[in-house]
mmCIF file as gemmi writes it, N, C-alpha and C atoms, coordinates in Angstrom:
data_model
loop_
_atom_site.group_PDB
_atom_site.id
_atom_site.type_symbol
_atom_site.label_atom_id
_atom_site.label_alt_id
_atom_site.label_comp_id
_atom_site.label_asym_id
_atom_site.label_entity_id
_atom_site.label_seq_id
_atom_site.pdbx_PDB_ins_code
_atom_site.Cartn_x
_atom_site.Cartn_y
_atom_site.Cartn_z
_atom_site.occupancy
_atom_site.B_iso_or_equiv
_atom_site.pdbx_formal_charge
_atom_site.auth_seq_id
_atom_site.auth_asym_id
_atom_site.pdbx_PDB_model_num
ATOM 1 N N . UNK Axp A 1 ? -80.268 13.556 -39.956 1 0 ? 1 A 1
ATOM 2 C CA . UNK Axp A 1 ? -79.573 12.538 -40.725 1 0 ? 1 A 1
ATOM 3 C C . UNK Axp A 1 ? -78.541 11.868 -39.817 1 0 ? 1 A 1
ATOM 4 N N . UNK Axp A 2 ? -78.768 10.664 -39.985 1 0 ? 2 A 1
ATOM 5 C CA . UNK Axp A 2 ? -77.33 9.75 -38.722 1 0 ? 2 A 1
ATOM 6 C C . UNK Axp A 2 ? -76.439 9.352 -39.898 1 0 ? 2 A 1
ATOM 7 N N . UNK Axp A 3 ? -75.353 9.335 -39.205 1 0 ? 3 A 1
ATOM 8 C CA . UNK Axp A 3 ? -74.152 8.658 -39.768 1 0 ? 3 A 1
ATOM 9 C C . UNK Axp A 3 ? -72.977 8.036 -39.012 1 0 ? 3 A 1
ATOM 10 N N . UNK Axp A 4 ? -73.168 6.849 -39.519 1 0 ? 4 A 1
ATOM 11 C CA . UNK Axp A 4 ? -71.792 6.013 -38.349 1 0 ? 4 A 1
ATOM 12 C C . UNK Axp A 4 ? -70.445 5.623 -38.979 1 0 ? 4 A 1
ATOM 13 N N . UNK Axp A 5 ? -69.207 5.836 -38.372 1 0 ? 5 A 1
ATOM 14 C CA . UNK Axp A 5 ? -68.029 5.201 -38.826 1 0 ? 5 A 1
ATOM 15 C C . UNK Axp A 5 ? -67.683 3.897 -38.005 1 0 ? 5 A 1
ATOM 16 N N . UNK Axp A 6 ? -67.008 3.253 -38.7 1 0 ? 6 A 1
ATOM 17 C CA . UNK Axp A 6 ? -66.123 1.883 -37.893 1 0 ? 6 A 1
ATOM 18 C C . UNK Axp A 6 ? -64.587 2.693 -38.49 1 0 ? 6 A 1
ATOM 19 N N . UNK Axp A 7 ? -63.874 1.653 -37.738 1 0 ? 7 A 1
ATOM 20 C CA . UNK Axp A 7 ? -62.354 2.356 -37.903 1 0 ? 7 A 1
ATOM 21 C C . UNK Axp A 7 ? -61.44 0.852 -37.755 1 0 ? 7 A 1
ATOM 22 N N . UNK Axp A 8 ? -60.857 0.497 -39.045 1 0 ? 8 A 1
ATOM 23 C CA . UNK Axp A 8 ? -60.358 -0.725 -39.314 1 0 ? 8 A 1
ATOM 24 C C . UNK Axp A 8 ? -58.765 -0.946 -38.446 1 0 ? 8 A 1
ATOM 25 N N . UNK Axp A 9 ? -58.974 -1.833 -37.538 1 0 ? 9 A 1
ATOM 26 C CA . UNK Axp A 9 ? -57.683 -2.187 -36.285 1 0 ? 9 A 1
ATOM 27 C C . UNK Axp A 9 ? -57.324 -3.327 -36.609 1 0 ? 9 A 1
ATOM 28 N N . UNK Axp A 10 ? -55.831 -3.683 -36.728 1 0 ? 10 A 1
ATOM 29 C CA . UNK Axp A 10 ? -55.412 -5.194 -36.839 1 0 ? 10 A 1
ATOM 30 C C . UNK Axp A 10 ? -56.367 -5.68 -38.089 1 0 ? 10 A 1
ATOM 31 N N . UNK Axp A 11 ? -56.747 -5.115 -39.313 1 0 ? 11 A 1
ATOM 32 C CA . UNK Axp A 11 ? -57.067 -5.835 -40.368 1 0 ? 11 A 1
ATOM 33 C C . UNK Axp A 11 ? -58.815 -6.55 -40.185 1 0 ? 11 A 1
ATOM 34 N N . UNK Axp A 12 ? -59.022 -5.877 -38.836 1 0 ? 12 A 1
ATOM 35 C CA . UNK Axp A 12 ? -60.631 -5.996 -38.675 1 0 ? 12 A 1
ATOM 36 C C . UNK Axp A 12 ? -61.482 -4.712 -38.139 1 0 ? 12 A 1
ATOM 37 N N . UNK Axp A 13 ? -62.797 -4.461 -38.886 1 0 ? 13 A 1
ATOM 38 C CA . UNK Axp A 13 ? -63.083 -2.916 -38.239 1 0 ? 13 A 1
ATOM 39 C C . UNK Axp A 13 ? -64.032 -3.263 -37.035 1 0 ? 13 A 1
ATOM 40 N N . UNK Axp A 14 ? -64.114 -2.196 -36.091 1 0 ? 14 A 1
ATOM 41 C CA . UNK Axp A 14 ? -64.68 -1.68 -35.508 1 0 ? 14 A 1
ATOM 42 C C . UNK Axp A 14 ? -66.152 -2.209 -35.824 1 0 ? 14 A 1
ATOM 43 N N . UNK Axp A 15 ? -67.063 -2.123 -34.508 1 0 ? 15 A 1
ATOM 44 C CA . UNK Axp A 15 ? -68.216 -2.332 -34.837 1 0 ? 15 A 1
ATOM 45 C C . UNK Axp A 15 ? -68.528 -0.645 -34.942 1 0 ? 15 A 1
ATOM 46 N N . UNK Axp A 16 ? -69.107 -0.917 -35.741 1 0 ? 16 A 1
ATOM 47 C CA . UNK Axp A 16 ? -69.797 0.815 -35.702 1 0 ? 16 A 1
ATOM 48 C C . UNK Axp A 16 ? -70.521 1.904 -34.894 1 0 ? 16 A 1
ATOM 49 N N . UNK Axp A 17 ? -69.886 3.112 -35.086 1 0 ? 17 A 1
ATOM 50 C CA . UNK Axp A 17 ? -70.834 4.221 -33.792 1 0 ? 17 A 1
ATOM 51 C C . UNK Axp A 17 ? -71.304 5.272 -34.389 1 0 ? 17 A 1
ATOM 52 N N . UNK Axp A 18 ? -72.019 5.641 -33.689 1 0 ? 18 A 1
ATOM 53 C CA . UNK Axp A 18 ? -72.792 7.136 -34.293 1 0 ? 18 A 1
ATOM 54 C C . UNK Axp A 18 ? -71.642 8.061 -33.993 1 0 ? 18 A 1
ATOM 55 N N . UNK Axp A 19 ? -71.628 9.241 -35.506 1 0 ? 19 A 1
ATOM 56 C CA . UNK Axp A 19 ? -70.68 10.023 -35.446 1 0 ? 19 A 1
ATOM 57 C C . UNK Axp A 19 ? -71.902 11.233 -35.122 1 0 ? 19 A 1
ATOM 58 N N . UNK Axp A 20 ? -71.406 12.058 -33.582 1 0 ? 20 A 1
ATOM 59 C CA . UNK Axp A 20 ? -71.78 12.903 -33.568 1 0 ? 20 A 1
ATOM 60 C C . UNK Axp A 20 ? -71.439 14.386 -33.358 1 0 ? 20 A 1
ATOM 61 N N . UNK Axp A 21 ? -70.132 14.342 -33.427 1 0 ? 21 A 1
ATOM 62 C CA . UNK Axp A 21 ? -69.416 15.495 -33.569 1 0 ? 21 A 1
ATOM 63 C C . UNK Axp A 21 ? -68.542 14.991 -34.574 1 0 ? 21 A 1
ATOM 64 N N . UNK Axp A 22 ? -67.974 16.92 -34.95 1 0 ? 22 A 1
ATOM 65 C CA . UNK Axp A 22 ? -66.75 16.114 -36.394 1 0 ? 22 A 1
ATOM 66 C C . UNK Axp A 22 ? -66.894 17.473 -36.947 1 0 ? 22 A 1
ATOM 67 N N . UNK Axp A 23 ? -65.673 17.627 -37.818 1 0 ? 23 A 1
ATOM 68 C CA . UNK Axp A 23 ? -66.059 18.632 -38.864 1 0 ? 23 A 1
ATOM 69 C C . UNK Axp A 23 ? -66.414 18.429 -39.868 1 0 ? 23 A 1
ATOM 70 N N . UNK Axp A 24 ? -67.069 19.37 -40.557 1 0 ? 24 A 1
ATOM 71 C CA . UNK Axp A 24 ? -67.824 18.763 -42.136 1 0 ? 24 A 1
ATOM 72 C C . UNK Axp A 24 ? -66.87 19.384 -42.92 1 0 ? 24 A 1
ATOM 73 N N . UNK Axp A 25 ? -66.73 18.634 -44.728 1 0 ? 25 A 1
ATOM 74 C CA . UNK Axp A 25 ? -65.91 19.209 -45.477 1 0 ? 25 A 1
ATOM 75 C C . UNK Axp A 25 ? -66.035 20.631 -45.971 1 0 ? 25 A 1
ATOM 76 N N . UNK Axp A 26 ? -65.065 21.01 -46.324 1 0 ? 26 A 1
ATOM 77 C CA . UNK Axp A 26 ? -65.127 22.59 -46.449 1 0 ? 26 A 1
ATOM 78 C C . UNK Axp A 26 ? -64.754 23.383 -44.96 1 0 ? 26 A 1
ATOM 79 N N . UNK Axp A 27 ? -64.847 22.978 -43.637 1 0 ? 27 A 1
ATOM 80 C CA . UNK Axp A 27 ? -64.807 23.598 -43.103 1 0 ? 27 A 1
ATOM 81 C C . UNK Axp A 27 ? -63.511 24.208 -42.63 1 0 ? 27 A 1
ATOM 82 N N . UNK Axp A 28 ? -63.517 25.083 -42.207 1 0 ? 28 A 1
ATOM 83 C CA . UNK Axp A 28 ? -61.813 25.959 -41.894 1 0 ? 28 A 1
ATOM 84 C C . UNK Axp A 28 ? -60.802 25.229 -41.156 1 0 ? 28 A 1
ATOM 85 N N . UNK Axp A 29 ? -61.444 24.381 -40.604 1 0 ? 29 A 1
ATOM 86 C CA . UNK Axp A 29 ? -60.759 23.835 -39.369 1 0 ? 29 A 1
ATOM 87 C C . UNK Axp A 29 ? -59.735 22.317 -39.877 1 0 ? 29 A 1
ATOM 88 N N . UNK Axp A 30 ? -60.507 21.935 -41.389 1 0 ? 30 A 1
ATOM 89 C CA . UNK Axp A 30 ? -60.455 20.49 -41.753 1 0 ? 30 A 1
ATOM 90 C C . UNK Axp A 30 ? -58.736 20.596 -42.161 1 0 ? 30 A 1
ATOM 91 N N . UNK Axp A 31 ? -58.278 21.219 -43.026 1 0 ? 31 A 1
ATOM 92 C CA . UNK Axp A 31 ? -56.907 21.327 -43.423 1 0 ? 31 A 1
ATOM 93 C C . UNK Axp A 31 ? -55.919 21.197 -41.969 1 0 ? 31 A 1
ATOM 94 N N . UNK Axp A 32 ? -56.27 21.89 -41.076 1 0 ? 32 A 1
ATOM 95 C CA . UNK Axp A 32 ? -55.554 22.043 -39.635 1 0 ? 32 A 1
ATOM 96 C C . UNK Axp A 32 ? -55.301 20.681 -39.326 1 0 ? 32 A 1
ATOM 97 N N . UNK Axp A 33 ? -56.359 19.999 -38.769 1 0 ? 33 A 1
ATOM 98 C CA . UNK Axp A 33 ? -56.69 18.534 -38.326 1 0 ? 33 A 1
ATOM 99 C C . UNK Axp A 33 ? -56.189 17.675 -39.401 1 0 ? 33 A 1
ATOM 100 N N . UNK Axp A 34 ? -56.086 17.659 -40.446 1 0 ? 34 A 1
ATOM 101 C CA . UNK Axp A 34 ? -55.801 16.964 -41.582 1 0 ? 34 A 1
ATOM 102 C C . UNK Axp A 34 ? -53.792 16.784 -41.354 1 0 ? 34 A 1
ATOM 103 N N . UNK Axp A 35 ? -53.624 18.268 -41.213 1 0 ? 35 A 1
ATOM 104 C CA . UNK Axp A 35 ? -52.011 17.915 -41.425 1 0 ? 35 A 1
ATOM 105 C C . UNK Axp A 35 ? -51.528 17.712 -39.94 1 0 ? 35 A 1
ATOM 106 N N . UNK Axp A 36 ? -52.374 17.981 -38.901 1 0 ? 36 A 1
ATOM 107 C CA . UNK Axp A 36 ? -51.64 17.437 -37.416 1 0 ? 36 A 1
ATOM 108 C C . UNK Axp A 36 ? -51.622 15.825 -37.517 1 0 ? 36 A 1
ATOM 109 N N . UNK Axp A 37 ? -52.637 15.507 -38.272 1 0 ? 37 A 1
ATOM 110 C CA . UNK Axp A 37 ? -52.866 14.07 -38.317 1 0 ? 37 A 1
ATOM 111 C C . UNK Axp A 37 ? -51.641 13.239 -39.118 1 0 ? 37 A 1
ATOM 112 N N . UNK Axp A 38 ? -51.285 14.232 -40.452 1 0 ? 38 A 1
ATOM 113 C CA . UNK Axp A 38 ? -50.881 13.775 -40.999 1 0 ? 38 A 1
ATOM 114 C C . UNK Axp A 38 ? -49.457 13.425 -41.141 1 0 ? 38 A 1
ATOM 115 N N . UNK Axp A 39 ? -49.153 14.912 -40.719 1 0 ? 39 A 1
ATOM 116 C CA . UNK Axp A 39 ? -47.612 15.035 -39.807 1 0 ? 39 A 1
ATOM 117 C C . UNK Axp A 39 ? -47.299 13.869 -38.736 1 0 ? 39 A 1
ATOM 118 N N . UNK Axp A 40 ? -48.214 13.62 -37.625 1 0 ? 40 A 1
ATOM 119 C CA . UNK Axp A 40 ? -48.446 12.751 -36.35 1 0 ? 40 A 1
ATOM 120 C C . UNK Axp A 40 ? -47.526 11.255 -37.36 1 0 ? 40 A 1
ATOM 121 N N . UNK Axp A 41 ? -48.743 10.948 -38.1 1 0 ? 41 A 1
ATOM 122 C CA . UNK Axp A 41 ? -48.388 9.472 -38.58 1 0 ? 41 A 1
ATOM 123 C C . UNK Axp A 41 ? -47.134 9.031 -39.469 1 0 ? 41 A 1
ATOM 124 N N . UNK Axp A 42 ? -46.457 10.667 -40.466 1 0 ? 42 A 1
ATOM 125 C CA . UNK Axp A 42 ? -45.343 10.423 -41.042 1 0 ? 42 A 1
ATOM 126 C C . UNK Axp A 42 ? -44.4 10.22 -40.012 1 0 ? 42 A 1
ATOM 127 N N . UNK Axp A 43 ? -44.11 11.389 -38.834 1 0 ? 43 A 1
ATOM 128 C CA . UNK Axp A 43 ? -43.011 11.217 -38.026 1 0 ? 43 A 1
ATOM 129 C C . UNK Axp A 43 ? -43.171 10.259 -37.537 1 0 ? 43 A 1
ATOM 130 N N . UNK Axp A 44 ? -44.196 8.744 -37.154 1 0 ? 44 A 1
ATOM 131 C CA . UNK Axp A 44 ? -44.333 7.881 -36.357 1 0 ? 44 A 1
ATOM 132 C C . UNK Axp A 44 ? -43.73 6.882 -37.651 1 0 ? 44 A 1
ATOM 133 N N . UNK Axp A 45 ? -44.187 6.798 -38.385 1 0 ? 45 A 1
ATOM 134 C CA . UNK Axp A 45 ? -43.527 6.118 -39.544 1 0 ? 45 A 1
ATOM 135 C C . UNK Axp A 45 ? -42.371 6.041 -40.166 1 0 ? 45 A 1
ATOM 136 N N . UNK Axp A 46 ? -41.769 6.919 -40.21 1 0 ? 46 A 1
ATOM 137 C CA . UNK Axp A 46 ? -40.255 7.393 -40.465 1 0 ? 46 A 1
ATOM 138 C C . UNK Axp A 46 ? -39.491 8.109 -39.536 1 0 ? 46 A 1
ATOM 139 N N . UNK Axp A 47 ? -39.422 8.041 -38.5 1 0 ? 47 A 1
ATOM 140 C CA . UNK Axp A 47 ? -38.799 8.778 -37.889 1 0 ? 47 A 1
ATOM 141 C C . UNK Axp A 47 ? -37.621 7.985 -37.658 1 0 ? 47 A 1
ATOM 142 N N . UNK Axp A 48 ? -37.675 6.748 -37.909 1 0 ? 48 A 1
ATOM 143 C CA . UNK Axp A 48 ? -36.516 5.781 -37.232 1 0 ? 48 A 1
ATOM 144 C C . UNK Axp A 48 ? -35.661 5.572 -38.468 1 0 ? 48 A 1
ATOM 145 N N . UNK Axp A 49 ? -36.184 5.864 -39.677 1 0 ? 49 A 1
ATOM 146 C CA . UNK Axp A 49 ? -35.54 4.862 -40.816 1 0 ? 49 A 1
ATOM 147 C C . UNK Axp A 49 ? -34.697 6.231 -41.226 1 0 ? 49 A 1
ATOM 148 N N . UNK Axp A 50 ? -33.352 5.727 -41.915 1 0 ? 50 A 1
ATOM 149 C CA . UNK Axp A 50 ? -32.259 6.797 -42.319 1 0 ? 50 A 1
ATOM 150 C C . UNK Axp A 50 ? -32.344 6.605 -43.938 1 0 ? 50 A 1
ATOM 151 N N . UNK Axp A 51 ? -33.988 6.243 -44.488 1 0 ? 51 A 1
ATOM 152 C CA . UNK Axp A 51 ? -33.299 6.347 -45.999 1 0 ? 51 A 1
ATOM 153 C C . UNK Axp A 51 ? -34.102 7.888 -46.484 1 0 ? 51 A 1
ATOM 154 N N . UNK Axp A 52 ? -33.848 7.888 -47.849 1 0 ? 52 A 1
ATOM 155 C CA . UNK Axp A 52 ? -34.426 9.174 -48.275 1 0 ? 52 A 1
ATOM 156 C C . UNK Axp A 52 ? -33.434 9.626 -49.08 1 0 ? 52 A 1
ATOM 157 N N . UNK Axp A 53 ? -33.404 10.926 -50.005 1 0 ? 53 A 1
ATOM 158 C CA . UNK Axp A 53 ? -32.356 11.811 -50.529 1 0 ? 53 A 1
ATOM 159 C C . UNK Axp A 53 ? -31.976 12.819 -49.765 1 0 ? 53 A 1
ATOM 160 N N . UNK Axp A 54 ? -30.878 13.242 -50.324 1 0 ? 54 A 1
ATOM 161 C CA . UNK Axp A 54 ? -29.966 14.347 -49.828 1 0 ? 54 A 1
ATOM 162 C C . UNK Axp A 54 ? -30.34 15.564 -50.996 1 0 ? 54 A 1
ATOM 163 N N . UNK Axp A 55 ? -31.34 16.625 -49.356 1 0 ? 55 A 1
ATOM 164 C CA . UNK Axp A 55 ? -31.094 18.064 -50.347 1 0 ? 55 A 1
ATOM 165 C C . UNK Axp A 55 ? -30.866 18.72 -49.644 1 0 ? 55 A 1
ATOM 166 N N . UNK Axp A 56 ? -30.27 19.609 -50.413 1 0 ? 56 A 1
ATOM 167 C CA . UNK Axp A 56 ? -29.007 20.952 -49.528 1 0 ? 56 A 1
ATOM 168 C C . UNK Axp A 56 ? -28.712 20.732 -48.033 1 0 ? 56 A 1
ATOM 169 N N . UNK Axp A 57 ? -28.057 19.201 -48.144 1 0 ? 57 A 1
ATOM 170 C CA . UNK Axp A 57 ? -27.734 18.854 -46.94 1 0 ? 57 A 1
ATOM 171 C C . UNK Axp A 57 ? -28.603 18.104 -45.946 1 0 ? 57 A 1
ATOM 172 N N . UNK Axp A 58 ? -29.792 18.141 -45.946 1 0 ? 58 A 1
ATOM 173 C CA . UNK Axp A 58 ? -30.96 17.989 -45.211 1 0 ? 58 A 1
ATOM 174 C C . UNK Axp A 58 ? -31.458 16.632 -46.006 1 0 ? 58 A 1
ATOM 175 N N . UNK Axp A 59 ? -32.042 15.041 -45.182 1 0 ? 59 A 1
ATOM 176 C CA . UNK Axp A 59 ? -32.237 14.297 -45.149 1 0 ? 59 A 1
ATOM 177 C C . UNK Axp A 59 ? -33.621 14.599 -45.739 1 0 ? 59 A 1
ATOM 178 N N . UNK Axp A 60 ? -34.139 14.471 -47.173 1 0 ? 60 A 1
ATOM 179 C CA . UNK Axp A 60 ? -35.608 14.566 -47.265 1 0 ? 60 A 1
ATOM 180 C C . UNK Axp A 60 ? -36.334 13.178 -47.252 1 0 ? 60 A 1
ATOM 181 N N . UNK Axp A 61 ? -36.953 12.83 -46.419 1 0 ? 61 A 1
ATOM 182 C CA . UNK Axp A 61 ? -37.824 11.206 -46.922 1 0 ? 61 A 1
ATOM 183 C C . UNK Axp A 61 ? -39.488 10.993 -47.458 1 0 ? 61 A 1
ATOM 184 N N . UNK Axp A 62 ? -40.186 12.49 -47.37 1 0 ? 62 A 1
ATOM 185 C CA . UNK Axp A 62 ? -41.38 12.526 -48 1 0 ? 62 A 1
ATOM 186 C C . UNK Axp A 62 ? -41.53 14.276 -48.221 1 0 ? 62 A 1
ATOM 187 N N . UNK Axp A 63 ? -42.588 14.395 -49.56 1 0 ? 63 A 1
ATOM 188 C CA . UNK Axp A 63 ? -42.976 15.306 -49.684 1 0 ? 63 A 1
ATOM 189 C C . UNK Axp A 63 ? -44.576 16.045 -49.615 1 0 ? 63 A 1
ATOM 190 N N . UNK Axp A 64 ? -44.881 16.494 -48.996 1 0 ? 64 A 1
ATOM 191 C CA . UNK Axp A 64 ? -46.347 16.514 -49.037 1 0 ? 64 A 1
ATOM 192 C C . UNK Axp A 64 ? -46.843 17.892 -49.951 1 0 ? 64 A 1
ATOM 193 N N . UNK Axp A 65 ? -47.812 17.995 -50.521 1 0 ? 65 A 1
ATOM 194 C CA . UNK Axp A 65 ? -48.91 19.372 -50.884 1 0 ? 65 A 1
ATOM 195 C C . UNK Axp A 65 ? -50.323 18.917 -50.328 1 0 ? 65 A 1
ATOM 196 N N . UNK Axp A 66 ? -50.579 19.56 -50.003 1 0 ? 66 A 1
ATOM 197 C CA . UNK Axp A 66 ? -52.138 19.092 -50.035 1 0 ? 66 A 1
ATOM 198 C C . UNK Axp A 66 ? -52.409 18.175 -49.453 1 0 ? 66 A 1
ATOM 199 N N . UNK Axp A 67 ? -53.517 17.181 -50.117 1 0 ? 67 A 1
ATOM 200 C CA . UNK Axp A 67 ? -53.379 15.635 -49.668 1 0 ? 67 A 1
ATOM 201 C C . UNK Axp A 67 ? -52.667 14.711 -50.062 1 0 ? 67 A 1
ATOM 202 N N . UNK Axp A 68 ? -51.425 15.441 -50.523 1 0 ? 68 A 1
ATOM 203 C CA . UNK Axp A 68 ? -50.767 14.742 -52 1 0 ? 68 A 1
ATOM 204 C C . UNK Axp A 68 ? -49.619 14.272 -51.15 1 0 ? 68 A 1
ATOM 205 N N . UNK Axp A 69 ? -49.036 13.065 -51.025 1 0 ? 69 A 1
ATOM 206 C CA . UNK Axp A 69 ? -47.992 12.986 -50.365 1 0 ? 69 A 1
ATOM 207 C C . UNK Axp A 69 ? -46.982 11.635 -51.65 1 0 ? 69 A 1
ATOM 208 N N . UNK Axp A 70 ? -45.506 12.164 -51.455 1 0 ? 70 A 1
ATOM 209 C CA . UNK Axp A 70 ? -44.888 11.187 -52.296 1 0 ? 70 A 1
ATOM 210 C C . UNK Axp A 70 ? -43.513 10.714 -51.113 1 0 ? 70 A 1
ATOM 211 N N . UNK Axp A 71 ? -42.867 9.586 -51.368 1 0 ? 71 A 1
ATOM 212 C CA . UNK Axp A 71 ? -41.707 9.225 -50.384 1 0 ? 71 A 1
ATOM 213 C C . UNK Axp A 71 ? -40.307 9.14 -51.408 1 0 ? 71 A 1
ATOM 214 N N . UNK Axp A 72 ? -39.642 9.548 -50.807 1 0 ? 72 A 1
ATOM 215 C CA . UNK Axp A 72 ? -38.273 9.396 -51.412 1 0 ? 72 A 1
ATOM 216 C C . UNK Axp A 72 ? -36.856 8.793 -50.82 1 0 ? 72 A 1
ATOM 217 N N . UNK Axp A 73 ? -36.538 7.912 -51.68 1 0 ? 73 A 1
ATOM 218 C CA . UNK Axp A 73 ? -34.963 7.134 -50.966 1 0 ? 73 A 1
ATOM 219 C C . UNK Axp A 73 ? -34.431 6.848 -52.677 1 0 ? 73 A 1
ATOM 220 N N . UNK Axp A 74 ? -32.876 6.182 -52.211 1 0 ? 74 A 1
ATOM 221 C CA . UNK Axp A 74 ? -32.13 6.222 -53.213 1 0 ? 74 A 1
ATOM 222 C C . UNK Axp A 74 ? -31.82 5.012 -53.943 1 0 ? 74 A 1
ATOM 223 N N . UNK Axp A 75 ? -33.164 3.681 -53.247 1 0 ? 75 A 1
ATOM 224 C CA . UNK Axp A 75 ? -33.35 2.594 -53.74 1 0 ? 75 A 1
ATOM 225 C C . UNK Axp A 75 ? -34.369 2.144 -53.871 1 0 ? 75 A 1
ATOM 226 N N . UNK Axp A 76 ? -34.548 1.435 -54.71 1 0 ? 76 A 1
ATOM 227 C CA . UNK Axp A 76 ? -35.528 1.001 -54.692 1 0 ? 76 A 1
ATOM 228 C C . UNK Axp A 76 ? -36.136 -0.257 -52.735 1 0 ? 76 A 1
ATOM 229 N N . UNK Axp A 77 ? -35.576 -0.792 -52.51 1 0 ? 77 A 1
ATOM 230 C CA . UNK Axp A 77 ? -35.324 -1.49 -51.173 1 0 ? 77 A 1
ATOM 231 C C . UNK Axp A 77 ? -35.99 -0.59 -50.079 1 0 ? 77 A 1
ATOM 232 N N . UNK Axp A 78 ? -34.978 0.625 -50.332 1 0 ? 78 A 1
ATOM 233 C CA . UNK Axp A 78 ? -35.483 1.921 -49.214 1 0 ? 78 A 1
ATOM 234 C C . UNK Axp A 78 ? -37.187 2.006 -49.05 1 0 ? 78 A 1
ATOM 235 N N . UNK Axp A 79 ? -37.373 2.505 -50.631 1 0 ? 79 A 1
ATOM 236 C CA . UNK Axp A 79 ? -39.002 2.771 -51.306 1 0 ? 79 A 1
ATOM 237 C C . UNK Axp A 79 ? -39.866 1.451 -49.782 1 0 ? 79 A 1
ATOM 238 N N . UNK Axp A 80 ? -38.876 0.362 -50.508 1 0 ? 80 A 1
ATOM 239 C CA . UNK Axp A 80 ? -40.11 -0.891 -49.963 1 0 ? 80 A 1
ATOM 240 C C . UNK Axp A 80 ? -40.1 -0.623 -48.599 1 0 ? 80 A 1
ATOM 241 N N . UNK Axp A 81 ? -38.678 -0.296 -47.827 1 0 ? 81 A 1
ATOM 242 C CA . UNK Axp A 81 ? -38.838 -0.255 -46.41 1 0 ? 81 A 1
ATOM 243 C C . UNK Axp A 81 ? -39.937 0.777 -45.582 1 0 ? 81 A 1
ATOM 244 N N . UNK Axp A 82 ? -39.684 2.004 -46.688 1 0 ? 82 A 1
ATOM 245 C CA . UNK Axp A 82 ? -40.696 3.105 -46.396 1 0 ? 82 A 1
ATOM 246 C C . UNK Axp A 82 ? -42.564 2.794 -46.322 1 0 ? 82 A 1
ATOM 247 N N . UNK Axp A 83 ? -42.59 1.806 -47.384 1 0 ? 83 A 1
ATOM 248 C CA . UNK Axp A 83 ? -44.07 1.214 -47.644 1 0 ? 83 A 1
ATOM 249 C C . UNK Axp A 83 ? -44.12 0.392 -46.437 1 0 ? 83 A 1
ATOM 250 N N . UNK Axp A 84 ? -43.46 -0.835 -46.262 1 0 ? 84 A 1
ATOM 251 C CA . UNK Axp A 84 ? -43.945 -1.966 -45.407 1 0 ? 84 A 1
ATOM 252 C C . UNK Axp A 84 ? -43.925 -0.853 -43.946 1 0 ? 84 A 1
ATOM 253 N N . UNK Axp A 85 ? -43.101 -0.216 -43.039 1 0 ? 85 A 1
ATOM 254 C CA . UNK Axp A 85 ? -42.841 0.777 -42.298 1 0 ? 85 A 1
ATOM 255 C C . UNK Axp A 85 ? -44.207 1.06 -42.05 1 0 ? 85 A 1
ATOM 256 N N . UNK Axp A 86 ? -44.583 1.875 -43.199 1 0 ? 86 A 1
ATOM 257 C CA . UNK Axp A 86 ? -46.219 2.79 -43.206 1 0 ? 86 A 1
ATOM 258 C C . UNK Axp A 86 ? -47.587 1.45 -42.839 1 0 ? 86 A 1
ATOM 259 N N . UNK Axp A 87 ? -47.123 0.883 -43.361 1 0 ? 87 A 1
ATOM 260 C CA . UNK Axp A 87 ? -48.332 -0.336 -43.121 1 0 ? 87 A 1
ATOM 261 C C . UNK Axp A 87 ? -48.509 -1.39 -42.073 1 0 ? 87 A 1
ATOM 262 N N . UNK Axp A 88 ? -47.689 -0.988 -41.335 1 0 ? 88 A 1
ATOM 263 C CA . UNK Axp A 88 ? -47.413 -1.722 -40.418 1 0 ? 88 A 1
ATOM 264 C C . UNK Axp A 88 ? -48.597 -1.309 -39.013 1 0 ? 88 A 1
């Protein structure tokens, strides 16, 4: 069975390639790769911006479980800076 991804850059994708390595779902390894990835792109995304709440002292600006991720600041403004930030 073949299967190809493209990978969308600057708002245009990729011409497409054969995926021939990768992990499949379920596998042990996928959660690992999932949160290096996922970690990678929050700290690249927020690492610069000072909004977020204050808990027990400590600057929180997102929360993750799972694949579940939510962002937190103490305005609404913040919220938007955090979105446009990520999409950029």
């Amino acid at each position: 069975m073949s299967q190809t991804a493209a990978v969308r850059l600057n708002y245009e994708l990729t011409k497409p390639s054969e995926v021939r390595r990768g992990v499949l779902q379920g596998c042990l390894i996928s959660p690992t790769l999932f949160n290096v990835y996922a970690e990678a792109m929050m700290k690249e995304a927020l690492d610069d911006l000072k909004e977020g709440i204050c808990v027990g002292g400590e600057l929180a600006q997102s929360v993750r479980y799972a694949d579940d991720q939510a962002m937190a600041a103490n305005t609404e403004k913040g919220l938007q800076t955090f979105w446009m930030k990520q999409t950029e």
